[in-house]
TORKOL-4160 file (C-alpha; in steps of 0.2 Angstrom, whole numbers, padded with zeros to 4 digits, m for minus):
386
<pt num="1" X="0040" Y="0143" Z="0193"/>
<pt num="2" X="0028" Y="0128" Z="0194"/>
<pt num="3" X="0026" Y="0120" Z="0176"/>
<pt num="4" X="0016" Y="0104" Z="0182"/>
<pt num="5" X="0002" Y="0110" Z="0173"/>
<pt num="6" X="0009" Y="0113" Z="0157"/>
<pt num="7" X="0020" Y="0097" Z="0155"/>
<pt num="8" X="0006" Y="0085" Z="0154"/>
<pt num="9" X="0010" Y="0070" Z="0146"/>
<pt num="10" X="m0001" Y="0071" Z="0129"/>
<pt num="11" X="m0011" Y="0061" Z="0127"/>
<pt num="12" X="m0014" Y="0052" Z="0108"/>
<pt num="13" X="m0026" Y="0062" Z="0097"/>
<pt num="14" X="m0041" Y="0048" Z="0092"/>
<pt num="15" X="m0039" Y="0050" Z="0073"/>
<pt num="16" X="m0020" Y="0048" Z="0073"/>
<pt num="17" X="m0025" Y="0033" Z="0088"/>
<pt num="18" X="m0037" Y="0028" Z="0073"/>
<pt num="19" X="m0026" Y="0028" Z="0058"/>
<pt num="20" X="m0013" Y="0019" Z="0071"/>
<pt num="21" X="m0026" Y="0004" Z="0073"/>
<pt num="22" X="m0028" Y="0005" Z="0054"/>
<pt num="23" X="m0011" Y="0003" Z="0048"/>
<pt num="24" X="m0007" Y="m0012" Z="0063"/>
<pt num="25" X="m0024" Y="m0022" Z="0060"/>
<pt num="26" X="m0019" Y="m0023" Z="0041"/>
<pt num="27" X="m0007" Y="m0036" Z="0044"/>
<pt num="28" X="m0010" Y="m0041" Z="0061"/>
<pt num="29" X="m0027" Y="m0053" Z="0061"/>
<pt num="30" X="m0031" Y="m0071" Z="0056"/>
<pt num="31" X="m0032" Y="m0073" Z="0040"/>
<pt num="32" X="m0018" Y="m0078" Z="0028"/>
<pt num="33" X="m0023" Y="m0066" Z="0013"/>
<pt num="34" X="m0031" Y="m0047" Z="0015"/>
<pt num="35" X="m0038" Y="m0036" Z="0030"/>
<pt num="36" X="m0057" Y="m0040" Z="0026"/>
<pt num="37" X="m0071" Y="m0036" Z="0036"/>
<pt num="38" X="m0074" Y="m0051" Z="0044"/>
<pt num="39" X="m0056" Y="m0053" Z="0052"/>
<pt num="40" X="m0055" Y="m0034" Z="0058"/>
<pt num="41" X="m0072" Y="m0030" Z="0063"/>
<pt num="42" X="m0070" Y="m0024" Z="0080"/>
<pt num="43" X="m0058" Y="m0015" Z="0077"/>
<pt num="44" X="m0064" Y="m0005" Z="0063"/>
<pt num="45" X="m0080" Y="m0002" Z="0074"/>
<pt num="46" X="m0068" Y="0005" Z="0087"/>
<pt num="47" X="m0061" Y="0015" Z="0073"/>
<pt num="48" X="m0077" Y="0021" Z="0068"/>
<pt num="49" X="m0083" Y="0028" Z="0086"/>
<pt num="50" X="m0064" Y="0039" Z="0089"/>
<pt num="51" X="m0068" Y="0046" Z="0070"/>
<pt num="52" X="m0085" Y="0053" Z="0076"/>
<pt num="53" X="m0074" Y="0061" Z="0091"/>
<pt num="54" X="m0076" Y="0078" Z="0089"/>
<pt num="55" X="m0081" Y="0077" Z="0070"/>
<pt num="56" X="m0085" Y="0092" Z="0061"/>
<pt num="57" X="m0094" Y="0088" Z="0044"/>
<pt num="58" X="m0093" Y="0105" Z="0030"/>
<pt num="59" X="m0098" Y="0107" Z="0012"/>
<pt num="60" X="m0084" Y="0114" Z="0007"/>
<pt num="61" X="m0073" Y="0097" Z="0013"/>
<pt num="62" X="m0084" Y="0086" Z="0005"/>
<pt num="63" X="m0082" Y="0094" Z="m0010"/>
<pt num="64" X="m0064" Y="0087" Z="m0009"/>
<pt num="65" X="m0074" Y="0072" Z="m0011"/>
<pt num="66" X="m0081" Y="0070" Z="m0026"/>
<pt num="67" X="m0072" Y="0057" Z="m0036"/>
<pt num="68" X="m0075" Y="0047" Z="m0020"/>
<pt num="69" X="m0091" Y="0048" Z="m0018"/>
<pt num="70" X="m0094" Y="0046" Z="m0037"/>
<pt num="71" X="m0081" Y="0029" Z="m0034"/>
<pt num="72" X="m0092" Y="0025" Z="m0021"/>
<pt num="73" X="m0111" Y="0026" Z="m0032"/>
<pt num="74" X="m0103" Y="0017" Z="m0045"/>
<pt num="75" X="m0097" Y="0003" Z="m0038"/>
<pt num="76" X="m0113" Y="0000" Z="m0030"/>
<pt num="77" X="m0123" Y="0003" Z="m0044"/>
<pt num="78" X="m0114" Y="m0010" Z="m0056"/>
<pt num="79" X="m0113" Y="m0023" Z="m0040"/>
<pt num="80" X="m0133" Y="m0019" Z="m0038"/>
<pt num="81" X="m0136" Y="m0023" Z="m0057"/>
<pt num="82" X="m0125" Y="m0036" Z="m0060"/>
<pt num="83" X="m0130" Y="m0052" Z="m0066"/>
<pt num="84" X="m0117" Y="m0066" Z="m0059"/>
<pt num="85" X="m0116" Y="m0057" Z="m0042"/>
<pt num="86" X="m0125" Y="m0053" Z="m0029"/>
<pt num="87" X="m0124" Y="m0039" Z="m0016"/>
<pt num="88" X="m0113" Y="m0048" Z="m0003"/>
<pt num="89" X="m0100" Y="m0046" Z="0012"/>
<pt num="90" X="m0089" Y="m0039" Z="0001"/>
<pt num="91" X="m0101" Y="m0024" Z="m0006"/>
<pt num="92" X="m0102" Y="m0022" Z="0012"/>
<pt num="93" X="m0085" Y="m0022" Z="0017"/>
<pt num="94" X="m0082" Y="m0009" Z="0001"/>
<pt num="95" X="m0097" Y="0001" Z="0007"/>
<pt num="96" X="m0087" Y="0001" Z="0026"/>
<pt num="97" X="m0070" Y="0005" Z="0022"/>
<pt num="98" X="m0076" Y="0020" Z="0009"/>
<pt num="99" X="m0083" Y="0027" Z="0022"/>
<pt num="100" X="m0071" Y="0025" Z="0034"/>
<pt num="101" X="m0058" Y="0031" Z="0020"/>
<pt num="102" X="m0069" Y="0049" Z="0021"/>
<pt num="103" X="m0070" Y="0049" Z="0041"/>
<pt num="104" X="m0053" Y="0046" Z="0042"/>
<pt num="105" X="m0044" Y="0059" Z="0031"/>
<pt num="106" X="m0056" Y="0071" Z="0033"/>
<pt num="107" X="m0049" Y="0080" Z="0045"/>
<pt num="108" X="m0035" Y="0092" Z="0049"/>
<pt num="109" X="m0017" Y="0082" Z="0048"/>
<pt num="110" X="m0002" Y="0094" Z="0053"/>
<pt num="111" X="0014" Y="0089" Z="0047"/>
<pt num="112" X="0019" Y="0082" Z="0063"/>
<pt num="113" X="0002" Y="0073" Z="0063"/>
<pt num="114" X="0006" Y="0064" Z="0045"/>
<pt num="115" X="0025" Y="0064" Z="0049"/>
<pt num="116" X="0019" Y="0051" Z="0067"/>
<pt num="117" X="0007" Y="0040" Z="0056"/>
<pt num="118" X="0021" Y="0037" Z="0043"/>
<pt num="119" X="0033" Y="0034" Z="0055"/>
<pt num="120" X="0023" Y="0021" Z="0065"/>
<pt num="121" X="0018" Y="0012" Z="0047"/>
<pt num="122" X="0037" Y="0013" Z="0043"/>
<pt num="123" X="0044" Y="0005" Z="0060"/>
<pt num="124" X="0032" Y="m0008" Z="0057"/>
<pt num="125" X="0040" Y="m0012" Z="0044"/>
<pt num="126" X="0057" Y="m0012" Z="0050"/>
<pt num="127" X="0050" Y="m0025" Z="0066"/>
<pt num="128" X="0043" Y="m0037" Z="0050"/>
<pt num="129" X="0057" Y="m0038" Z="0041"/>
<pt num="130" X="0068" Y="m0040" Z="0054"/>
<pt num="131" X="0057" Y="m0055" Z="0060"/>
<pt num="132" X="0060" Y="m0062" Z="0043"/>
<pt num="133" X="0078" Y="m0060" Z="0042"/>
<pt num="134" X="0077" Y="m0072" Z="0058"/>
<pt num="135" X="0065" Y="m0083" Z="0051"/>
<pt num="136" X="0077" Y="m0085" Z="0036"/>
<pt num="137" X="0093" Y="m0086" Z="0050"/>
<pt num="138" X="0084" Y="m0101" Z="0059"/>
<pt num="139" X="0078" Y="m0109" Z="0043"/>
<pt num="140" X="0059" Y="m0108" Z="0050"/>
<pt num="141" X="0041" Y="m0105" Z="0040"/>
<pt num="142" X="0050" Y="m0108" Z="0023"/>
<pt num="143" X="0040" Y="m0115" Z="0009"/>
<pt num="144" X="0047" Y="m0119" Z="m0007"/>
<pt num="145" X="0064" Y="m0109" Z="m0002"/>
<pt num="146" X="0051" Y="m0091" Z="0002"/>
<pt num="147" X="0052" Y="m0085" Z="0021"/>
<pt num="148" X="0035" Y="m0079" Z="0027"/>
<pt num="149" X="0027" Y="m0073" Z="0046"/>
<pt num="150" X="0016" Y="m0083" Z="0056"/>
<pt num="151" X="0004" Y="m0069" Z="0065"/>
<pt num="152" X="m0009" Y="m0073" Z="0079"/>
<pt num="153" X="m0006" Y="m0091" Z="0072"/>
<pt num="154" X="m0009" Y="m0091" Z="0054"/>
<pt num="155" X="0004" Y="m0094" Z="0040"/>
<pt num="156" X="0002" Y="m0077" Z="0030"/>
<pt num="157" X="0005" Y="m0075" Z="0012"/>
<pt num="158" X="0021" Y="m0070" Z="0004"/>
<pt num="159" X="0013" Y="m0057" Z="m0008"/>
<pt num="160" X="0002" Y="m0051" Z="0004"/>
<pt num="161" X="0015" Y="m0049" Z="0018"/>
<pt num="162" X="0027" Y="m0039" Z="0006"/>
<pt num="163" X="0014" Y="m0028" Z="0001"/>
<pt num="164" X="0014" Y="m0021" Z="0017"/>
<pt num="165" X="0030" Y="m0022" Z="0022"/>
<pt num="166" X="0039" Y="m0012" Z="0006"/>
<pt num="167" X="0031" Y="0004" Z="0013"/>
<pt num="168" X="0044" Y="0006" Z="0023"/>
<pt num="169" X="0056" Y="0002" Z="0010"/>
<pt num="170" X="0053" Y="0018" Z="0004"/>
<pt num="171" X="0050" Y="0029" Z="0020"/>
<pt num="172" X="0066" Y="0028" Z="0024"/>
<pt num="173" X="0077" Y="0028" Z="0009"/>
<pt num="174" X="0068" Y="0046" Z="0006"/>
<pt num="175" X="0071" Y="0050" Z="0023"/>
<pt num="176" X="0090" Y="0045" Z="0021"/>
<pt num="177" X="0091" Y="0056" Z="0005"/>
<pt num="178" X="0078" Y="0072" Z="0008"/>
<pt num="179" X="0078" Y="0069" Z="0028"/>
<pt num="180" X="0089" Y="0069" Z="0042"/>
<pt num="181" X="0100" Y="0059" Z="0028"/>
<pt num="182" X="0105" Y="0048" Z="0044"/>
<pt num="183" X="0117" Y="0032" Z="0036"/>
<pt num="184" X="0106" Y="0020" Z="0047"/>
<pt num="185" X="0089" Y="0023" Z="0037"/>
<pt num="186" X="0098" Y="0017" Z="0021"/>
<pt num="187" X="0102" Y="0004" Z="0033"/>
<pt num="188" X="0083" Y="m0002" Z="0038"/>
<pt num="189" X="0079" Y="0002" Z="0017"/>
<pt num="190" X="0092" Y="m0012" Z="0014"/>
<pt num="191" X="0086" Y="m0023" Z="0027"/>
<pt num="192" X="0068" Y="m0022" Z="0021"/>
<pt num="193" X="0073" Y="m0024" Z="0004"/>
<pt num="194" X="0082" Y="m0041" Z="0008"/>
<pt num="195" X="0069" Y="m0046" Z="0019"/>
<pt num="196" X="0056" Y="m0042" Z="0004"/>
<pt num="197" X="0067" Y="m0052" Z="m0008"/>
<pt num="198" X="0068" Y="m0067" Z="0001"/>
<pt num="199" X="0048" Y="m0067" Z="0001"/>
<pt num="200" X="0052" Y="m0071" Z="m0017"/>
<pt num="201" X="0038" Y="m0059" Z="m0022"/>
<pt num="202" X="0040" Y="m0050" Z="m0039"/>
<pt num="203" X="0027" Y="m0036" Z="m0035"/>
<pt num="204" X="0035" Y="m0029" Z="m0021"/>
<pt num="205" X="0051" Y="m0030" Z="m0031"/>
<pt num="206" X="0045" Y="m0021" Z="m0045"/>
<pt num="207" X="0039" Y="m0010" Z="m0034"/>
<pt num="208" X="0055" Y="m0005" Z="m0026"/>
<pt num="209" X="0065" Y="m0002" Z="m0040"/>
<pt num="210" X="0052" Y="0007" Z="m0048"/>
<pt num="211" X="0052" Y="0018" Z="m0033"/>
<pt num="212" X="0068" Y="0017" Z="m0030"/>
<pt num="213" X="0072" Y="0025" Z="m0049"/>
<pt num="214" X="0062" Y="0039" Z="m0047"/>
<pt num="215" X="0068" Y="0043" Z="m0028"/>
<pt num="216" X="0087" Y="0045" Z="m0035"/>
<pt num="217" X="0081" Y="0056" Z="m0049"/>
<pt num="218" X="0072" Y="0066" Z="m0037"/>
<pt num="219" X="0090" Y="0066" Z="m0027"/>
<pt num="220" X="0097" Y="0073" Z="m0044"/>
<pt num="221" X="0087" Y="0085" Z="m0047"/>
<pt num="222" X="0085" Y="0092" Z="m0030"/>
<pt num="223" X="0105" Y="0092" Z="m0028"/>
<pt num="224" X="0112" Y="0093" Z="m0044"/>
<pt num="225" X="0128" Y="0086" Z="m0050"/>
<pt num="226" X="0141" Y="0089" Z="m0036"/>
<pt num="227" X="0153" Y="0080" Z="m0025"/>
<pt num="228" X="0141" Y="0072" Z="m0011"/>
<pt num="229" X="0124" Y="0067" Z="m0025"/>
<pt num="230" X="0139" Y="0058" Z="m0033"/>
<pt num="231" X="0147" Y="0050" Z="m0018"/>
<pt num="232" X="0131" Y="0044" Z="m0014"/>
<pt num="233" X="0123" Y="0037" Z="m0031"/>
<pt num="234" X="0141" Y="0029" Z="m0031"/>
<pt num="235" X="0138" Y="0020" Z="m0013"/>
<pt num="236" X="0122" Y="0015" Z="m0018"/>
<pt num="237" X="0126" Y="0007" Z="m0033"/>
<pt num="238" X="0140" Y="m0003" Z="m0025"/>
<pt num="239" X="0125" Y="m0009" Z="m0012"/>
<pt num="240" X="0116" Y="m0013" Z="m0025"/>
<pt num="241" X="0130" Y="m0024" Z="m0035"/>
<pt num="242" X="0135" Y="m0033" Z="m0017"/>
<pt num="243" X="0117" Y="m0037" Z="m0015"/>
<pt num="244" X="0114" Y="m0044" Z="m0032"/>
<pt num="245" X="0133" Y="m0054" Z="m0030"/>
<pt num="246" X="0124" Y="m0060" Z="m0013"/>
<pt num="247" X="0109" Y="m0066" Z="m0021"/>
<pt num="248" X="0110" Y="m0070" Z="m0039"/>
<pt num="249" X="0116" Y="m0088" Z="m0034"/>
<pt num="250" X="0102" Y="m0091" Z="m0026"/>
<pt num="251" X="0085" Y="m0100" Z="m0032"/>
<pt num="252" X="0074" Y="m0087" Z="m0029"/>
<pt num="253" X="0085" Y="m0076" Z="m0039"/>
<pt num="254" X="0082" Y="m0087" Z="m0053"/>
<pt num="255" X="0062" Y="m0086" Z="m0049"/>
<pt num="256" X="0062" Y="m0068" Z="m0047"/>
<pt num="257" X="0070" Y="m0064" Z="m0065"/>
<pt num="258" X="0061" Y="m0078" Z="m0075"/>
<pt num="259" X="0053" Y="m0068" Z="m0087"/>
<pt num="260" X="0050" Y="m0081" Z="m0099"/>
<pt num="261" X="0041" Y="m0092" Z="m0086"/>
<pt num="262" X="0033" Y="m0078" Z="m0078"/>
<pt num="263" X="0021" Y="m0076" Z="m0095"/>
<pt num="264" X="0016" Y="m0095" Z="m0092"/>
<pt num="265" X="0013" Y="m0092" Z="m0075"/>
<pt num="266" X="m0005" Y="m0099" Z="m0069"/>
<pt num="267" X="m0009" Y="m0080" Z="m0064"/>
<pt num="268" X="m0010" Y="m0073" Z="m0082"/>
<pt num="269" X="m0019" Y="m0087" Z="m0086"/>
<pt num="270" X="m0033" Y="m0083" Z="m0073"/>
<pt num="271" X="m0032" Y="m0064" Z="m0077"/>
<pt num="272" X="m0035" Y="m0069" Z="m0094"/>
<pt num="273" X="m0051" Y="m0076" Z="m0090"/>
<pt num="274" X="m0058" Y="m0063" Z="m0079"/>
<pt num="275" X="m0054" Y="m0050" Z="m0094"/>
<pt num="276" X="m0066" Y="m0061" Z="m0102"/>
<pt num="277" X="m0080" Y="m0057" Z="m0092"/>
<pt num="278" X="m0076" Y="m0041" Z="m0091"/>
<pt num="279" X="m0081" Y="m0039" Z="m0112"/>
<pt num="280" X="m0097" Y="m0043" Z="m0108"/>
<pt num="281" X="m0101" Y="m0026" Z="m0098"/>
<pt num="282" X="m0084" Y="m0015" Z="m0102"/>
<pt num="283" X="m0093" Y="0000" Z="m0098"/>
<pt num="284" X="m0102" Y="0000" Z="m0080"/>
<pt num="285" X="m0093" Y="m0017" Z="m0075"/>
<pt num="286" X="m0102" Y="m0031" Z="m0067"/>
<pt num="287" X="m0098" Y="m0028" Z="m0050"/>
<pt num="288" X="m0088" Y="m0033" Z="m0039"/>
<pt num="289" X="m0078" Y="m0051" Z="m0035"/>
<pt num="290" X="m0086" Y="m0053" Z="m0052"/>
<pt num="291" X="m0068" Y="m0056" Z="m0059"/>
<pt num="292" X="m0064" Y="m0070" Z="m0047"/>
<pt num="293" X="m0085" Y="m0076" Z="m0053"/>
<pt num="294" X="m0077" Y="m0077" Z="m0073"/>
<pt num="295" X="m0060" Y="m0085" Z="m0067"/>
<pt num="296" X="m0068" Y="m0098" Z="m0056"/>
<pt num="297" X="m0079" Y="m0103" Z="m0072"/>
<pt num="298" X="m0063" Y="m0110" Z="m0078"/>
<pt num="299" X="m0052" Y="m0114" Z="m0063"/>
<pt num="300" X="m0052" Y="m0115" Z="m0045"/>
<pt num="301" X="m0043" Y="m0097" Z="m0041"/>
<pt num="302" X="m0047" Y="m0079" Z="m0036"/>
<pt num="303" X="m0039" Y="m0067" Z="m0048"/>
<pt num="304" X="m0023" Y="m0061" Z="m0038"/>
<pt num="305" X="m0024" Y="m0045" Z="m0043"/>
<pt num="306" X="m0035" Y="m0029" Z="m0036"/>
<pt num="307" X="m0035" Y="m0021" Z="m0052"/>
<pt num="308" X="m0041" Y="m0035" Z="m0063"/>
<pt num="309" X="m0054" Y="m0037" Z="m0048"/>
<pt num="310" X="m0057" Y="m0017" Z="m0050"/>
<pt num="311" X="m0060" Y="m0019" Z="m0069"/>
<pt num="312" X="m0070" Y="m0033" Z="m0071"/>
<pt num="313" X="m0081" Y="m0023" Z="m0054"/>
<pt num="314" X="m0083" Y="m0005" Z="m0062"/>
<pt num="315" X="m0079" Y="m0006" Z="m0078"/>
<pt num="316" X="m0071" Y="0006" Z="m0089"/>
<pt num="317" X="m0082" Y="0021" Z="m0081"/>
<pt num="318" X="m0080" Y="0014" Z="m0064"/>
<pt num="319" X="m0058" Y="0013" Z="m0070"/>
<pt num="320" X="m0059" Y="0030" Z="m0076"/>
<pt num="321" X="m0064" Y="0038" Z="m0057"/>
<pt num="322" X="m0050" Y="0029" Z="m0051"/>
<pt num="323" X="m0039" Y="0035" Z="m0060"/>
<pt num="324" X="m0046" Y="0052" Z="m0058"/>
<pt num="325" X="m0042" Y="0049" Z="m0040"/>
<pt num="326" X="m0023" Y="0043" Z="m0043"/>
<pt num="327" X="m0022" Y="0060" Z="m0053"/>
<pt num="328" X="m0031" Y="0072" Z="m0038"/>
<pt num="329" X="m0017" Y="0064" Z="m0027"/>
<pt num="330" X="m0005" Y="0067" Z="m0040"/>
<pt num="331" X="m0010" Y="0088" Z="m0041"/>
<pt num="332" X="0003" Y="0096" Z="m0027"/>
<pt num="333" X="0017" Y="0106" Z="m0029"/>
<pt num="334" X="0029" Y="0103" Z="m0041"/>
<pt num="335" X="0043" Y="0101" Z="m0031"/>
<pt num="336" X="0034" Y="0086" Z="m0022"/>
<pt num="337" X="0027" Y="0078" Z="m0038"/>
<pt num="338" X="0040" Y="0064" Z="m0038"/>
<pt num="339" X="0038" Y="0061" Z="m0020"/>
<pt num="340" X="0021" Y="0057" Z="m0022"/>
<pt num="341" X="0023" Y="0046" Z="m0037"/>
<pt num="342" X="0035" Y="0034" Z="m0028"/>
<pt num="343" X="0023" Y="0035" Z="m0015"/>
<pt num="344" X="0010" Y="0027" Z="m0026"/>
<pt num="345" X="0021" Y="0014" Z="m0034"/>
<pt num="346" X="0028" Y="0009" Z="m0020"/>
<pt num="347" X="0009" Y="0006" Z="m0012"/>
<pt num="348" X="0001" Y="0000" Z="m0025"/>
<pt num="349" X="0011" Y="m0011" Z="m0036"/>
<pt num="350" X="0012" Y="m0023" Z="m0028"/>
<pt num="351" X="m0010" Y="m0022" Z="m0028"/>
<pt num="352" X="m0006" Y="m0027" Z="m0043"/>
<pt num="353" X="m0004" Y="m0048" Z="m0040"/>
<pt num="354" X="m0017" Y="m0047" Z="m0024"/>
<pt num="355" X="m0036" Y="m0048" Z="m0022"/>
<pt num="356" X="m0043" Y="m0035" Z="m0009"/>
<pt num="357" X="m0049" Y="m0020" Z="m0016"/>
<pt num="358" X="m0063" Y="m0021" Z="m0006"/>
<pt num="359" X="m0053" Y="m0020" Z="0010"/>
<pt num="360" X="m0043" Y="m0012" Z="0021"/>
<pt num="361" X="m0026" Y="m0020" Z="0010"/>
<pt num="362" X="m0031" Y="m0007" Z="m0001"/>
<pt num="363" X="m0040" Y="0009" Z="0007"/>
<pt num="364" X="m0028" Y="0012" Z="0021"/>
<pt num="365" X="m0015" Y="0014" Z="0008"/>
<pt num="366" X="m0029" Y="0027" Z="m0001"/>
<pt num="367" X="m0030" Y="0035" Z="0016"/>
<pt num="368" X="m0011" Y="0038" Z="0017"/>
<pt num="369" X="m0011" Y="0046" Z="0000"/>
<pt num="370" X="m0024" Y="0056" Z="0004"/>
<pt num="371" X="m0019" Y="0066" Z="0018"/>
<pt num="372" X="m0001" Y="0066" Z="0012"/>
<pt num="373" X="m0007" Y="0074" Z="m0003"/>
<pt num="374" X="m0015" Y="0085" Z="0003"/>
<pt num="375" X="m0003" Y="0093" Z="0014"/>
<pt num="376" X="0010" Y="0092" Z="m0001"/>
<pt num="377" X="m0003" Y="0101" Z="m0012"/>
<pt num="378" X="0004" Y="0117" Z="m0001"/>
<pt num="379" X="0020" Y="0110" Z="0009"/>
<pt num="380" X="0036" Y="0102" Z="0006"/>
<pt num="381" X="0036" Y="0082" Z="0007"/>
<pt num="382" X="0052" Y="0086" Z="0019"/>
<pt num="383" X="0043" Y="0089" Z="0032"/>
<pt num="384" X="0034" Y="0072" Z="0034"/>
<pt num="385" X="0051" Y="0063" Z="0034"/>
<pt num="386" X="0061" Y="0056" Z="0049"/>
């Protein structure tokens, strides 16, 4: 029997092909901080036209979309009537990726569709960190003892790298415990996790073992208390003592778990003056990259931090919808509820100590949410995992 016709070699769907770009072009352009607009242009154009491939617009979609589109008014609204900014690149660059954020999830994602994006986000990962691991090998692109990338020729940030990078951290530590539980994606988590380290970023830490507590409760739960959950918390707690015994001598240990001087840190100080400016107009907020405005009143720095940025933008109301957001993505089945949490952590965390709300740093991580959400809202997160 002649089967040429149905083995075909398929061909890449254009919104998995779009999410793909997505994901890659948020790391991999010319400037040392996050993906805006003016460094991914082209190819968030190109992402817009295979969007529009076949796109069927309903009303009962949209309504899926409501704290979105709500997001979306008031962030213009308190940028349009703000009185230290003016509407900008980076209204614009909001205005484009929101948008984007609605083509992009609004379609159908299988699991197999979901579980292929995550994947290709999670090997990226894996091919980042191991870079750094030989960066740190050949002593190259350190700065003040913190390894770092240099893509398409620029130098990028340490905080900004691991906040891509730590997806994976946690893409494949599920997958070892609810997946195909095969010993070498504990093996990429640790690899990532050291990598991460040696970046010397606290948010991406934080991040981890936040994640990483509620993924081994999860594990409890899931298996109860027998021989092999116990065989494996035990393993894993021995990694975790060998890696601390690795690195505790080291300096960035010693940076990482300065508390004390972490509440001196320059960062605190600049957020401290953006909150400032924010209790001038708490309510609607006095739009946005008016946090780094108040800050830069007083000294010469953004505000390193999306939310501080989000808060000073919106405002309390404007804060409030976010949060709403947070929570839809939150709404799933029980059983999934955990999963999803360590999801958001693990994403957005590290948001926390970065500017870039307005770009692609932050709403192709809101993308991901979204249509993994969504299929969790009905389905097991098992499926998506390797």
């Amino acid at each position: 029997m002649n089967t040429s016709s149905t083995n075909k070699p398929m061909l890449i769907r254009p919104t998995l092909l779009a999410y793909y770009i997505m994901i890659a072009v948020t790391i991999f352009n010319k400037n040392q901080y996050h993906a805006s607009i003016a460094f991914i242009l082209y190819p968030v154009v190109l992402v817009y036209g295979l969007c529009f491939i076949k796109l069927q617009f309903s009303l009962e979609k949209m309504q899926n979309y409501l704290v979105t589109i709500l997001i979306c008014f008031s962030t213009i609204i308190s940028t349009i009537l703000s009185d230290v900014v003016e509407w900008g690149s980076a209204a614009s660059s909001f205005f484009i990726f929101i948008v984007l954020y609605i083509l992009i999830t609004i379609r159908d994602y299988n699991a197999n569709d979901i579980k292929n994006i995550l994947k290709f986000y999670a090997y990226i990962t894996l091919v980042l960190a191991l870079w750094l691991l030989v960066n740190i090998f050949l002593s190259y692109n350190l700065v003040n003892g913190r390894v770092s990338l240099t893509i398409l020729g620029v130098r990028k940030d340490e905080n900004y790298l691991s906040s891509y990078i730590v997806f994976g951290f946690f893409y494949f530590f599920t997958s070892f415990l609810f997946g195909s539980k095969k010993k070498k994606y504990l093996i990429y988590s640790g690899i990532i996790f050291i990598a991460i380290f040696m970046t010397g970023s606290r948010g991406a830490l934080v991040a981890m073992l936040s994640c990483f507590s509620f993924i081994i409760v999860k594990y409890i739960f899931m298996s109860g208390i027998n021989g092999r959950s116990i065989m494996i918390s035990f393993a894993i707690v021995i990694l975790i003592l060998a890696v601390y015994l690795g690195l505790s001598g080291s300096a960035l240990f010693s940076r990482m778990s300065d508390v004390d001087g972490y509440t001196e840190n320059i960062r605190l100080t600049i957020w401290g003056y953006a909150i400032e400016g924010f209790l001038r107009r708490p309510w609607i907020g006095s739009g946005i990259q008016s946090g780094t405005y108040f800050a830069q009143q007083h000294v010469r720095w953004y505000t390193h931090s999306c939310f501080v940025d989000l808060i000073t933008s919106v405002g309390i109301l404007g804060a409030i919808l976010y949060g709403w957001q947070y929570i839809v993505y939150c709404t799933v089945r029980r059983e999934n509820i955990l999963f999803i949490v360590s999801m958001l952590l693990i994403l957005f965390v590290p948001l926390m100590f970065i500017n870039g709300f307005e770009t692609a740093t932050f709403w192709m991580p809101m993308a991901l949410c979204k249509i993994t959400s969504d299929y969790c809202k009905q389905n097991t997160f098992c499926n998506l995992l390797l």
